[in-house]
C-alpha positions in Angstrom: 0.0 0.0 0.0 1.2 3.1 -1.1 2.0 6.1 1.8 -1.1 8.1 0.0 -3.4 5.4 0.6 -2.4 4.5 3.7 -2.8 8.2 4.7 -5.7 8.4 3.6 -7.1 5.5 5.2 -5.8 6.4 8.2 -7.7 9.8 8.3 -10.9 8.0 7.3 -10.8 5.3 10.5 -9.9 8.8 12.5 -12.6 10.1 11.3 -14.8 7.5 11.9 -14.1 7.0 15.2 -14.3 10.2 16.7 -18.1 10.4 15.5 -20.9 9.3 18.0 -22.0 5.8 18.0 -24.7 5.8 14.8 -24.3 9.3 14.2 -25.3 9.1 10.8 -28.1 6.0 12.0 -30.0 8.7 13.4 -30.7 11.0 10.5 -34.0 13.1 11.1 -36.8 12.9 8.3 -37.8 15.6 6.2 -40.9 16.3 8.8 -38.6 16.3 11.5 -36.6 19.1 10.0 -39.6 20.8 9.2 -40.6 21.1 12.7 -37.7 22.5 14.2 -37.0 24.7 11.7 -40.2 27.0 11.8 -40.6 30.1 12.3 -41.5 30.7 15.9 -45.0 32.5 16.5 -45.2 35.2 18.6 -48.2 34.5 21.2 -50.8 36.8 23.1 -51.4 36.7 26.6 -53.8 38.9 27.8 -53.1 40.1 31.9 -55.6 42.2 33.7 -56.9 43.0 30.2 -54.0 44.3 28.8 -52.6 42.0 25.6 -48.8 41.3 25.9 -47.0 39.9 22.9 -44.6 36.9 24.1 -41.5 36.8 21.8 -39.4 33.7 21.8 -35.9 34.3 22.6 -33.9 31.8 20.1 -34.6 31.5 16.3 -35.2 28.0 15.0 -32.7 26.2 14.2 -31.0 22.3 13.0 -27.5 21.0 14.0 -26.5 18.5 11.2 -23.2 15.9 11.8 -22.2 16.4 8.5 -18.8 14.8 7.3 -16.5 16.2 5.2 -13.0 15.4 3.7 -10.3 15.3 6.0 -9.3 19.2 5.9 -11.4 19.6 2.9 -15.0 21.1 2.2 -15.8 18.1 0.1 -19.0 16.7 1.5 -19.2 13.1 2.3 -21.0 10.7 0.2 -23.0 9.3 4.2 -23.6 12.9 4.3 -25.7 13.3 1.1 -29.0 11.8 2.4 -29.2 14.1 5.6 -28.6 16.9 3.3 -31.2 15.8 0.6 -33.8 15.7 3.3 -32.7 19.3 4.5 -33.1 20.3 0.6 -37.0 18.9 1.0 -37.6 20.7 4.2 -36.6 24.0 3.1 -38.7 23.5 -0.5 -41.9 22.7 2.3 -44.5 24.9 1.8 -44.2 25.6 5.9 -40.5 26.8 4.9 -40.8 28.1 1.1 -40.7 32.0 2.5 -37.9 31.5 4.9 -34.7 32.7 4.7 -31.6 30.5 6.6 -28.4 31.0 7.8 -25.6 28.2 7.1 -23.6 27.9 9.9 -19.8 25.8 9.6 -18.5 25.3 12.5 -15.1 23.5 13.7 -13.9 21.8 16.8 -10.9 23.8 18.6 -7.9 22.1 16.8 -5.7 23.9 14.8 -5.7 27.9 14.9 -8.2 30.4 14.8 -8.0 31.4 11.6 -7.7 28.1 10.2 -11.0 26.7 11.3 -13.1 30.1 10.6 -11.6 29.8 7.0 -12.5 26.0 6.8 -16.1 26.2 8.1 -16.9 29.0 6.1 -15.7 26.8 3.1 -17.6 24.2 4.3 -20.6 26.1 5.0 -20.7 27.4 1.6 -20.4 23.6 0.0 -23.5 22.9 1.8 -25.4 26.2 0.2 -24.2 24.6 -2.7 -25.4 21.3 -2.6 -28.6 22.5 -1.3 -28.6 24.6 -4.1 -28.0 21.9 -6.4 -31.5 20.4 -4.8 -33.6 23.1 -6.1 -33.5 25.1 -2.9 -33.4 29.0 -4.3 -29.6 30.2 -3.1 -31.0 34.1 -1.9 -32.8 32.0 0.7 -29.0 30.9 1.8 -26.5 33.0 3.3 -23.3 31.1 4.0 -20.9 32.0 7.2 -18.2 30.2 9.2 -18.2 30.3 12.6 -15.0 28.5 13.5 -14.4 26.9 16.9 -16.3 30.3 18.4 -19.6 28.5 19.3 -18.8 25.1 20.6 -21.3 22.7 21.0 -19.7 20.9 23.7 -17.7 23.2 25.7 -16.3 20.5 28.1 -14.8 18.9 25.1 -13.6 21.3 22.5 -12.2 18.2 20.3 -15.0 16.9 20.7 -16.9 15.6 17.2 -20.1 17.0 17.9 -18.6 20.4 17.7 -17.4 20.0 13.9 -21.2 20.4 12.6 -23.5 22.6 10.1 -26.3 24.6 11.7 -29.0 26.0 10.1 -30.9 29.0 11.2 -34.6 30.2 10.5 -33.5 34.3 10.1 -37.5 35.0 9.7 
């Protein structure tokens, strides 16, 4: 085997390993994604007859595990299908009129700039690709976030931290 190969294989079973057990097992259904990303309805509460509005603090929004290339923003072929249902969701007619943001973000290895550079590449591939689904690319703005919003704090190596979220901006 050459020393290519063997690299390469080497990054895969790294790769592999440091996801969750059946990370890409549990994808979440085109519904699902619906659900959680809708726009969030401001409710009425009247008190002492007076009518309040209650707004909701945090938009909507859908962390995706999605794998890439090692140190590439080449999706992963395992990756496709959770991104193919995202594509559906945001063509819903419950989502059609939304706009969302595409969030890359990276775990805390390597430097700063690195991973805000990555993730924004990365983000942007998965505009792309939702793009190439028929989702309309104004609806899409594409931003890295780097290692600056962990996921998992505790761990900032940790693989649920190298993720795409998507944010309802309505």
């Amino acid at each position: 085997m050459g020393i290519m190969k063997f690299k390469s294989l080497l990054c895969l079973v790294c790769a592999c390993a440091a996801l969750p057990a059946g990370a890409q097992a549990d994808v979440q259904s085109t519904d699902q994604m619906i659900e959680q990303l809708k726009a969030p309805r401001t409710r009425t509460r009247s008190l002492g007859g007076a009518t309040r509005n209650l707004s909701v603090e945090a938009a909507p929004s859908l962390s995706l595990l999605i794998q890439f290339d090692f140190d590439s923003a080449r999706i992963r072929p395992e990756s496709q299908q959770p991104l193919t249902n995202l594509a559906r969701a945001l063509q819903s007619p419950e989502l059609q009129r939304s706009k969302f943001a595409v969030e890359g973000h990276t775990d805390a290895k390597g430097s700063v700039d690195y991973n805000l550079k990555l993730s924004a590449q990365r983000a942007q591939a998965v505009r792309y690709y939702l793009k190439s689904q028929g989702v309309d690319e104004d609806r899409l703005v594409a931003t890295g976030k780097g290692s600056s919003e962990l996921a998992n704090d505790a761990d900032p190596l940790a693989a649920e931290n190298r993720r795409v979220r998507i944010v309802n901006l309505n």
